[in-house]
C-alpha positions as CSV (number, residue, x, y, z in Angstrom):
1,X,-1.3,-5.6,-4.7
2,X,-2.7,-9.2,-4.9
3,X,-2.2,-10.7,-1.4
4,X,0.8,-14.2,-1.2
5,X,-0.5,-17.1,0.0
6,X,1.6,-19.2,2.3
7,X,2.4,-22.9,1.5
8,X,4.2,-24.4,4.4
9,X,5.4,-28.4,4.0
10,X,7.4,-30.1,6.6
11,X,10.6,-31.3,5.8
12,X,13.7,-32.9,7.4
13,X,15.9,-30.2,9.3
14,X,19.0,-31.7,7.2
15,X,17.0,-31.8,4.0
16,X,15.8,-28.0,4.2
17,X,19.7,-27.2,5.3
18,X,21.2,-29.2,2.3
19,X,18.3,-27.2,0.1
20,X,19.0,-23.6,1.4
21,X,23.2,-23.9,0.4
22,X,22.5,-25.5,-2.6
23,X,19.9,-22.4,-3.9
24,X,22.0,-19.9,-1.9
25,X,24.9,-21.1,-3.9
26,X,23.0,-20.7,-7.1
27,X,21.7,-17.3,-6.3
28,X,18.1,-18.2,-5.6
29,X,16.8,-18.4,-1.6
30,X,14.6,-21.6,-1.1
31,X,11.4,-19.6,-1.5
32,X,12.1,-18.4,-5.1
33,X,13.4,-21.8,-6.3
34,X,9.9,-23.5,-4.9
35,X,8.1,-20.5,-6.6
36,X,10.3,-21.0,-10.1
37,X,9.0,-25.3,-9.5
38,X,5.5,-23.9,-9.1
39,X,5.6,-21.9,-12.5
40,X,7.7,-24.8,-14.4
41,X,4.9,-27.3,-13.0
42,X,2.2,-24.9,-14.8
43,X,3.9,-24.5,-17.8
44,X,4.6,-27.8,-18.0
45,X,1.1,-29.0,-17.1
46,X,2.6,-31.7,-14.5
47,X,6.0,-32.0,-12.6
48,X,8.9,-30.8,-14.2
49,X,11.2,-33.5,-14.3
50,X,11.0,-37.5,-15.0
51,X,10.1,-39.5,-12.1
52,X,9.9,-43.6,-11.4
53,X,8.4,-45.6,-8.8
54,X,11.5,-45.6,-6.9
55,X,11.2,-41.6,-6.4
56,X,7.4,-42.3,-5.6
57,X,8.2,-44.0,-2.4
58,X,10.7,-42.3,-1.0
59,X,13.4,-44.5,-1.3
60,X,17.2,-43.0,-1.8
């Protein structure tokens, strides 16, 4: 069995909170929804959705 790597990226304690009910609510746990990005991002050769400058920055 191929051994997992481990990614680990800080994020904001409401942020991660916010993430883990919204995948729990879709039946995923955060770890599967960042692995199912990972494989989109791959298939897609880049990120998986449309971003602009705005998102870029960080501003809300």
């Amino acid at each position: 069995m191929e051994q997992a790597n481990v990614i680990q990226v800080p994020v904001d304690e409401d942020l991660k909170k916010e993430v883990d009910a919204l995948f729990k609510s879709l039946g995923y746990d955060t770890t599967t929804a960042i692995r199912m990005f990972l494989r989109r991002a791959l298939q897609c050769r880049g990120i998986p959705f449309a971003l602009n400058s705005r998102d870029l920055h960080g501003k809300s």
